[in-house]
N, C-alpha and C positions, 0 to 999 in steps of 0.2 A: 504494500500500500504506500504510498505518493502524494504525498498534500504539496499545493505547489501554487502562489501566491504572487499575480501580476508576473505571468510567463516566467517565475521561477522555482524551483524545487526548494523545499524548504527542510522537508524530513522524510525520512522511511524506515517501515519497517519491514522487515521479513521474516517470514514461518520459517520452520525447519525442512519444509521439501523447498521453498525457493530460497537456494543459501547463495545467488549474488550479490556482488555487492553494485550500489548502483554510483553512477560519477556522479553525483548531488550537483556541481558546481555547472556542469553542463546539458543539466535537464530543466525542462523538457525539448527533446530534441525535436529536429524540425519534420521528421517523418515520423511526429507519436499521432495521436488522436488528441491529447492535450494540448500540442501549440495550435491542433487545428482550433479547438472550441478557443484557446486565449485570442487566436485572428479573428473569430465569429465567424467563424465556419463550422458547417453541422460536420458529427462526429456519430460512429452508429452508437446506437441505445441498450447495445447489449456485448459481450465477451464476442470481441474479433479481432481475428491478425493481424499482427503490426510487423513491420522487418526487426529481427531480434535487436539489431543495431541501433535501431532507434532509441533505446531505453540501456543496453547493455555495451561494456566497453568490447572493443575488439577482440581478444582473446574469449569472452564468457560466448559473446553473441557465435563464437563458430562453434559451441557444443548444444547450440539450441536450434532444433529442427522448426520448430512452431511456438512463438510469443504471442500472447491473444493479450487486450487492453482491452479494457473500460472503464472513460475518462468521465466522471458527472462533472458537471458546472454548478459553480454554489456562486451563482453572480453578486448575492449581497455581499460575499467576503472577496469579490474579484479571486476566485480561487477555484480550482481545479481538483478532487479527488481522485487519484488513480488504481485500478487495481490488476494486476499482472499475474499471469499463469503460463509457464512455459513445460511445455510439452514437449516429450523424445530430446531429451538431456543424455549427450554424451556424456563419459567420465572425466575425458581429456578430449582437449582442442585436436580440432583437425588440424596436421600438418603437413597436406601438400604443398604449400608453398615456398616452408621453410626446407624442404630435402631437396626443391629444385635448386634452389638457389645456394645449396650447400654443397650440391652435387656438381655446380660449376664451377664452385673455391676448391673444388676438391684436387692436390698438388700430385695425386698417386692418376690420376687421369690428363692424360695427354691429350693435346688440342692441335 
């Protein structure tokens, strides 16, 4: 959960099955469903997908197959509620990117 106060994040918490952690200082990012509602843009009315990146930093968002969000608007407090469920949680980050590119420093392969 996500309270999040004139387009900024203010606090959060987490259960024990969502153990990330969230970047506080750069949320809500600009593909949540919260920057949508703080621009007065409609946002769906119920638990739906969001790109995992949009809420989670780089390394967490590559172990999460599906992030679903549902942002309420509390206009008296200019403030945003969030709540977050991510689904099909790897253990560890995918790392294809990082073996290609270790695969090309690599001094025991000839070029």
């Amino acid at each position: 959960m996500i309270w999040s106060v004139a387009n900024r994040a203010r606090w959060f918490v987490r259960s024990d099955a969502f153990r990330f952690f969230l970047p506080i200082a750069e949320l809500p990012a600009e593909g949540s469903f919260a920057a949508q509602i703080f621009r007065g843009e409609a946002a769906p009315t119920e638990l739906a997908p969001v790109r995992p990146d949009a809420w989670l930093d780089r390394q967490a968002a590559e172990t999460v197959d599906i992030l679903l969000e549902h942002s309420i608007s509390l206009p008296n407090y200019n403030a945003v509620l969030t709540l977050l469920w991510a689904y099909k949680v790897e253990t560890t980050p995918k790392r294809h990117d990082e073996e290609v590119v270790l695969d090309d420093l690599d001094p025991r392969i000839s070029r």
